[in-house]
Every structure is written in structure tokens, then in C-alpha cells.
Backbone bond lengths (Angstrom), bond angles and torsions (degrees), N, CA, C in turn:
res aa  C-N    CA-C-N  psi(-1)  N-CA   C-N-CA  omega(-1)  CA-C   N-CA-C  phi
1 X - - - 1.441 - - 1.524 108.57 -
2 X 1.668 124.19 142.98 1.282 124.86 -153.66 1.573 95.76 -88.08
3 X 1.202 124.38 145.86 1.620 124.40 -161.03 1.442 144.41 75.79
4 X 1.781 87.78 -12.84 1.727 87.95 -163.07 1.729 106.13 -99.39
5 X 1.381 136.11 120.78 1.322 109.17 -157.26 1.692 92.52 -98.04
6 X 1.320 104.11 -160.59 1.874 121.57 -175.61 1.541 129.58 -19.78
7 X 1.902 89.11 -35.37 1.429 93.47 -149.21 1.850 88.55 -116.68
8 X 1.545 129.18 10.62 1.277 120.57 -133.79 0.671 142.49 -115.32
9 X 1.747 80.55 168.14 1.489 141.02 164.22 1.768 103.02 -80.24
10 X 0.935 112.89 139.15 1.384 150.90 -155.78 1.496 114.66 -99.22
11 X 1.569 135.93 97.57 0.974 150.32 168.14 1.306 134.78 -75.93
12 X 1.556 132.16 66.93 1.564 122.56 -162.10 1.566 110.52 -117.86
13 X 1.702 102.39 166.69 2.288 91.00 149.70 1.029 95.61 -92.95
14 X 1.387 103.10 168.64 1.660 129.43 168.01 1.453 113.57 -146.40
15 X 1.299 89.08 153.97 1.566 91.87 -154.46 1.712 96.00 -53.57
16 X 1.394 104.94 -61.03 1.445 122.37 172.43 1.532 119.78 -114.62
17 X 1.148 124.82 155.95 1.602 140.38 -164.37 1.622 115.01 -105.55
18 X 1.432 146.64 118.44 1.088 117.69 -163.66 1.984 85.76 -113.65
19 X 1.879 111.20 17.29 1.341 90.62 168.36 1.228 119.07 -126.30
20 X 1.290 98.94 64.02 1.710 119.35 -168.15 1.455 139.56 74.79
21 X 1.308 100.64 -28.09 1.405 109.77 -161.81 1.933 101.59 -88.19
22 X 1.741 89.85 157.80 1.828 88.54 -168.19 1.458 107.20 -86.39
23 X 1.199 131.26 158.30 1.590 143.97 -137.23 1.949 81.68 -141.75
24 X 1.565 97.89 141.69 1.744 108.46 144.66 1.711 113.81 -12.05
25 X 1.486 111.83 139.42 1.176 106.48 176.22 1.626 112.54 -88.45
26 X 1.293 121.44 -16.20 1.050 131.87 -177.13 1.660 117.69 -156.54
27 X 1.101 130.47 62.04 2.174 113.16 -142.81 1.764 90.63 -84.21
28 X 1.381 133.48 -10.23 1.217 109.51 -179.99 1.662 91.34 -92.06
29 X 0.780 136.89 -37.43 1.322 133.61 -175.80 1.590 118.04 -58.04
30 X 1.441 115.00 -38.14 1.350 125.95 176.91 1.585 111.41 -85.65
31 X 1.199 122.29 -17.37 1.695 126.37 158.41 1.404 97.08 -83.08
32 X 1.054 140.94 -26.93 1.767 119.65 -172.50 1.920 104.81 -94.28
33 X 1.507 89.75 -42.13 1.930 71.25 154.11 1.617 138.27 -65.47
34 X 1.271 115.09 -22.70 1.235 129.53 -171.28 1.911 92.23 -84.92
35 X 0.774 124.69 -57.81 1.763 114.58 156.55 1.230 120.61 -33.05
36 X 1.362 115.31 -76.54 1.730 105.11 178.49 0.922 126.80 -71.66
37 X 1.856 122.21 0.49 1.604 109.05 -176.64 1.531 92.42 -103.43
38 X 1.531 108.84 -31.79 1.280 94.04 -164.97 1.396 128.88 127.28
39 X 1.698 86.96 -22.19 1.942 98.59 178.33 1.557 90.41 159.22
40 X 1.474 105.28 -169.64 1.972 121.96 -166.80 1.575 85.57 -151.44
41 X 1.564 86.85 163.82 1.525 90.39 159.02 1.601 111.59 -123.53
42 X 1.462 105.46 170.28 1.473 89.39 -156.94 2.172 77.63 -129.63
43 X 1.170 120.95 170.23 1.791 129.11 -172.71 2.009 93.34 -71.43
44 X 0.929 86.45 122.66 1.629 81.04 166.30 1.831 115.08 -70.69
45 X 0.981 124.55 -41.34 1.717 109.45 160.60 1.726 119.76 -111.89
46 X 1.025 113.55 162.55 1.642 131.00 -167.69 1.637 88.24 -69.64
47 X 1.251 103.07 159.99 1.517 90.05 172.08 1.616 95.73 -128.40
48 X 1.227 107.09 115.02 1.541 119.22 163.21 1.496 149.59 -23.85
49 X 1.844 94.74 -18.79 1.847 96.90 -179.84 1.090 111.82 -75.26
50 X 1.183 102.80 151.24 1.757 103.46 -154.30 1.831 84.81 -100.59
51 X 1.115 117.25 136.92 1.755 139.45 178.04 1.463 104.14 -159.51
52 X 1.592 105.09 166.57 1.548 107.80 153.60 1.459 127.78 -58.05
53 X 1.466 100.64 -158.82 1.811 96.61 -172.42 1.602 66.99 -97.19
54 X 1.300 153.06 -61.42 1.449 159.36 -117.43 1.671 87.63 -67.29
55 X 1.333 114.46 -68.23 1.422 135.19 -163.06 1.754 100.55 -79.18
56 X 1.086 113.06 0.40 1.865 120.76 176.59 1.684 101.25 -85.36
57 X 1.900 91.51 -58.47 1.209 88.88 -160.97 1.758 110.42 -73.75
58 X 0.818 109.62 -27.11 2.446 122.73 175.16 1.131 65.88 -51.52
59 X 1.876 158.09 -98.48 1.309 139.01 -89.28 1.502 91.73 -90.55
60 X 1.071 115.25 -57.51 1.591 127.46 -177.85 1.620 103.03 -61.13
61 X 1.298 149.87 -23.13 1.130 117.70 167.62 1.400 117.09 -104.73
62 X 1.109 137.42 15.23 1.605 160.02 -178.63 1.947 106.91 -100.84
63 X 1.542 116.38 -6.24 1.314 111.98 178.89 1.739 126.40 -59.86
64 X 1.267 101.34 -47.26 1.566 97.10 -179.03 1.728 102.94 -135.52
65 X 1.000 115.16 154.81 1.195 134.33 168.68 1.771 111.16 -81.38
66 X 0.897 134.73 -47.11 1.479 136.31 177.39 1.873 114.79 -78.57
67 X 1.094 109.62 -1.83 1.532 115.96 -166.94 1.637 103.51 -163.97
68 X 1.380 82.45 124.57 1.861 98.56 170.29 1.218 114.07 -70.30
69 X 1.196 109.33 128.86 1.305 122.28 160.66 1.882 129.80 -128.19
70 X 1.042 112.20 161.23 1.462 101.50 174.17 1.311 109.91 -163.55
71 X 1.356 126.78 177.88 1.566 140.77 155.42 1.584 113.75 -22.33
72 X 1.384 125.65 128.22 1.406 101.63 163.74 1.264 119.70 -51.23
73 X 1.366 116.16 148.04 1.744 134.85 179.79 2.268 95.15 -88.87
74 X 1.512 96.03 168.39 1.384 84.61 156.14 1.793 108.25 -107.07
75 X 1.232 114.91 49.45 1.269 107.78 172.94 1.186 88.43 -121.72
76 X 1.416 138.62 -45.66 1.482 124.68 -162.89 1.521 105.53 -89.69
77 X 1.544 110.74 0.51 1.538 105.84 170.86 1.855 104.95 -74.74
78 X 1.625 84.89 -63.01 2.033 89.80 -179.64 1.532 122.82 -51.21
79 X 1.740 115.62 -15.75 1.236 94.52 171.30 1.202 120.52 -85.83
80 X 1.843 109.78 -30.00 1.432 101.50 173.09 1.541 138.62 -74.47
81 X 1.586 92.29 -0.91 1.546 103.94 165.56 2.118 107.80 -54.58
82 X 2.081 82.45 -65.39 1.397 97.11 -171.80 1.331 114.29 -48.41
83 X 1.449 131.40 -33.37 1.619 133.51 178.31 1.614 113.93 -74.39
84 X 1.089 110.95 -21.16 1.617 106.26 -168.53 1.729 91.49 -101.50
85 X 1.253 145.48 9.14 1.455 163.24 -150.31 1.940 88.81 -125.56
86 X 1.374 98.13 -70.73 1.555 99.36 -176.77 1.213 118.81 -49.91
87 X 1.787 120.88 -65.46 1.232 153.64 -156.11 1.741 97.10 -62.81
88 X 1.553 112.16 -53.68 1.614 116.86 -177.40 1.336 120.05 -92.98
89 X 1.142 136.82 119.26 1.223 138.24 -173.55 1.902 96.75 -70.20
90 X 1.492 103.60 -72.49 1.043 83.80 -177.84 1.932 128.48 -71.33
91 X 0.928 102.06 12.73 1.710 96.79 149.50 1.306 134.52 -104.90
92 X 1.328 117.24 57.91 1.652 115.88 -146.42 2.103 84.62 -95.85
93 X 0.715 87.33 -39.15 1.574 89.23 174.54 1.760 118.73 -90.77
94 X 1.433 112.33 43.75 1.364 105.22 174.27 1.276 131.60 -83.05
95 X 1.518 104.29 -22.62 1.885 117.50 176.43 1.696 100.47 -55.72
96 X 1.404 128.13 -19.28 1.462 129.60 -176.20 1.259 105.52 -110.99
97 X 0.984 113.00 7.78 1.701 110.47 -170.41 1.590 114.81 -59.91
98 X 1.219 146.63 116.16 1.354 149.83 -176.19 1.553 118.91 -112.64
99 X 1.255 133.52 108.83 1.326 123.52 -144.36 1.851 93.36 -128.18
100 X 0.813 121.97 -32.00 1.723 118.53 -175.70 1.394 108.46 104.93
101 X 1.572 108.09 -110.49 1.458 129.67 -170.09 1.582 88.89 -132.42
102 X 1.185 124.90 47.11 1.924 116.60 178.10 1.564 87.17 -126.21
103 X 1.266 104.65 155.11 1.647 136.67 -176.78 1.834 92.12 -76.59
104 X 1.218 139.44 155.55 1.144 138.21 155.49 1.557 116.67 -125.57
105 X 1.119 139.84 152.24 1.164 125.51 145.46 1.660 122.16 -153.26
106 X 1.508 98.98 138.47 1.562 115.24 179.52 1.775 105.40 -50.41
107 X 1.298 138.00 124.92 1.212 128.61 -178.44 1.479 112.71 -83.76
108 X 1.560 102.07 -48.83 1.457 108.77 172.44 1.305 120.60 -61.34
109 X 1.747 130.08 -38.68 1.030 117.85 -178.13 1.759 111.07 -85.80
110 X 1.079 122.14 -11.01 1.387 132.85 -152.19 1.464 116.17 36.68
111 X 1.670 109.06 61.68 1.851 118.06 167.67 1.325 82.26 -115.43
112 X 1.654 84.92 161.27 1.354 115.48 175.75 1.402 122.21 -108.06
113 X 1.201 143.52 127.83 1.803 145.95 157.51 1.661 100.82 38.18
114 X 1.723 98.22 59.06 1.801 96.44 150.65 1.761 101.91 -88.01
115 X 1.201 114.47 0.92 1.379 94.55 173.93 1.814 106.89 -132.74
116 X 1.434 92.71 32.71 1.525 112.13 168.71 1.730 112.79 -67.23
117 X 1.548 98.62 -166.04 1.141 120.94 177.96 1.263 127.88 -67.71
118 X 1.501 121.17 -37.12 1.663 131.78 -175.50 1.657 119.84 -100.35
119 X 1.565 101.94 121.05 1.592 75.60 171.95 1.351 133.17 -92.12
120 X 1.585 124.69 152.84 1.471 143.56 -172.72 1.492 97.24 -77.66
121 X 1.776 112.43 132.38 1.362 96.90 112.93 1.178 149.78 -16.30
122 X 1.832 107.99 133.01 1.382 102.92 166.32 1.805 98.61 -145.26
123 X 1.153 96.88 169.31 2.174 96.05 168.79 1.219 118.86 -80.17
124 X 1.135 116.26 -10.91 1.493 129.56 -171.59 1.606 106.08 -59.89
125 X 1.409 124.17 131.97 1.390 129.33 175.45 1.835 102.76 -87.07
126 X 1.467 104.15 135.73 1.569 82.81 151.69 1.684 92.66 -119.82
127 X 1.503 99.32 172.45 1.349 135.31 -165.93 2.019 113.98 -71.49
128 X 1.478 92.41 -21.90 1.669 102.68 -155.07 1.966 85.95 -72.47
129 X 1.162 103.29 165.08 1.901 102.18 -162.99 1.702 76.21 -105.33
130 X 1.600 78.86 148.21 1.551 92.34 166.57 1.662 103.60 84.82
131 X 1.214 138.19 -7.85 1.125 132.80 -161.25 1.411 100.05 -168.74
132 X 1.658 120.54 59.61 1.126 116.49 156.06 1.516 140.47 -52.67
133 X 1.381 116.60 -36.32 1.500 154.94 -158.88 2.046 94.58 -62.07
134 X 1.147 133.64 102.06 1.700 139.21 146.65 1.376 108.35 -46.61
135 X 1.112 98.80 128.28 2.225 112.08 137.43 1.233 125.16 -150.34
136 X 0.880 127.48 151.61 1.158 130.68 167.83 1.510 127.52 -135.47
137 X 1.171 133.19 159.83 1.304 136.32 -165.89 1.226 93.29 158.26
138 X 1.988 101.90 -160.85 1.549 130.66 148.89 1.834 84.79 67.36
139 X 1.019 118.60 -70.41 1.861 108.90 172.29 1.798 97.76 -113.15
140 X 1.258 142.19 119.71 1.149 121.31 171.53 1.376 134.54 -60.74
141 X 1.177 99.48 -17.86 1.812 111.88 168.55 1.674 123.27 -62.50
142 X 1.670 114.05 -20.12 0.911 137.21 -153.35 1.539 107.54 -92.98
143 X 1.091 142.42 144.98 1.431 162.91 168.13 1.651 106.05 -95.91
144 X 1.613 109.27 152.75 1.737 95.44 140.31 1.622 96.12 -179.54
145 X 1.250 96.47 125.25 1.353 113.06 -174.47 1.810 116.05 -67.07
146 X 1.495 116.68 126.45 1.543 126.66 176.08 0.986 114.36 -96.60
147 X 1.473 100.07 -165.11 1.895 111.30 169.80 1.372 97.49 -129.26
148 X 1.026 106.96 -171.75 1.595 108.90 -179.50 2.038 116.24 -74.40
149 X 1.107 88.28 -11.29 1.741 103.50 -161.27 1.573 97.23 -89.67
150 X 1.565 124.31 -4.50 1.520 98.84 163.52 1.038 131.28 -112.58
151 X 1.551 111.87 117.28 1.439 108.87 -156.79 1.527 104.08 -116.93
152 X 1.036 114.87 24.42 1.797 119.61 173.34 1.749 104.24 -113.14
153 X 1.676 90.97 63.28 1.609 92.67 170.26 1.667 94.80 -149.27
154 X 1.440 112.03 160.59 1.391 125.92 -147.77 1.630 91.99 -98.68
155 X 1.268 115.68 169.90 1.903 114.25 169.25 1.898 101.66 -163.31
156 X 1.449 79.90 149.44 1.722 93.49 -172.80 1.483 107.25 -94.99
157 X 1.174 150.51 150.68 1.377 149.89 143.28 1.319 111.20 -74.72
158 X 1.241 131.13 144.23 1.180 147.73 151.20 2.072 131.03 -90.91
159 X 1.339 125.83 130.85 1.223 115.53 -173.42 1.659 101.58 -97.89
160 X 0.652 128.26 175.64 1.954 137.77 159.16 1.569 108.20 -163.00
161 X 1.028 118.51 -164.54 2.199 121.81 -164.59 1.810 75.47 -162.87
């Protein structure tokens, strides 16, 4: 079943969250731009201030006035896994990529350590109670459900038109 990992618990967006945590500002809207434009851009490094996902995602969708932006989604995370997989030969294995405490970076795409050390924000709800809150990183393939109380984790913004 699509989302549900090993043990599962259930990984999705939703339009809206009824366990606090902030959701996509729009995810059919940001897949139908990503069709007609062609693609998004996503921050080339995580940005380090440590906040909630709540106060991640207000920062990330409050960036520009002429252009939407928001929280990474897990759709624009998995594609840019899948594109920087295609695009780099030698990153054909980056969705597993495991790096420690080392800096990484995609050459072709010019991103930085999505399969670094810290984990990101994401909008993604998981299902497990008590720990609505997504991230991912540290393996990019990887999920792991929070609470609202950890706020020493990094988050990417995303742009779209």
C-alpha cells in the first residue's frame, strides 16, 4: 500500500490536518503547476534555525509576494530525489545515500545534503498518534514521525509560478 511503511503507519498530504500540524498550501495546485511549468525550485541548502514544522512552514510560505512558495511537499522531495538519480550517473543511488556528519552535494543539480545529516521538514502527516509532525533526511528515502516539541530540525522552501 502506497505510504504505508514496515511497521504501518501511514505517510500522506492532506489537504488539512486535524492534529495540528501545517499541511501543503495548495498540493493539487502545486502538482498542476509543476506540469505546466515544467518543474519548481526547491532552496539549495536546509536552513538550520531551529523552529517547529508550524513556524517552518508560516516562514516558507510568507517568502515572496509574486511567487508561491511553501514547505517542502513529499512530492517535490521524491521527484527531486528521482531527477538528481537520472540526471547524475554517479548518484544513481542517492534516495539511500547515508553520509554521517559530511557536507554532500548533488553537482548536477547544485542541492545540498537532502541525504545529509539533519532532518527537514516536510507537510506530510503521518498517522502514528502523538506524532503527527514528517522529516526526512539523514537517509532520503527515510520518513520519521515527531511531535510538535522537536524543533532542532532543518527545512527546505520550495518556489512554484
Amino acid at each position: 500500500m502506497q505510504g504505508e511503511n514496515e511497521i504501518g503507519m501511514f505517510y500522506r498530504e492532506l489537504a488539512t490536518s486535524e492534529e495540528g500540524n501545517s499541511t501543503a498550501k495548495n498540493i493539487g495546485e502545486f502538482k498542476a503547476s509543476v506540469q505546466k511549468n515544467g518543474g519548481y525550485y526547491i532552496a539549495r541548502r536546509e536552513s538550520s534555525k531551529s523552529m517547529s514544522q508550524n513556524e517552518a512552514s508560516s516562514e516558507c510560505q510568507d517568502l515572496y509576494a509574486e511567487i508561491k512558495s511553501d514547505l517542502m511537499n513529499s512530492y517535490a522531495w521524491d521527484t527531486a530525489i528521482v531527477f538528481i538519480q537520472n540526471k547524475d550517473s554517479e548518484n544513481t543511488n542517492y534516495s539511500n545515500k547515508t553520509t554521517g556528519n559530511e557536507e554532500t552535494e548533488d553537482v548536477v543539480c547544485n542541492i545540498y545534503d537532502m541525504s545529509g545529516n539533519m532532518l527537514e521538514w516536510t507537510t506530510e502527516t503521518s498517522s502514528e498518534t502523538g506524532n503527527p509532525y514528517v522529516a526526512r533526511g539523514e537517509s532520503t528515502s527515510s520518513r520519521h514521525s515527531l511531535s510538535e516539541e522537536n524543533t532542532n530540525i532543518s527545512f527546505r522552501s520550495i518556489l512554484y509560478w
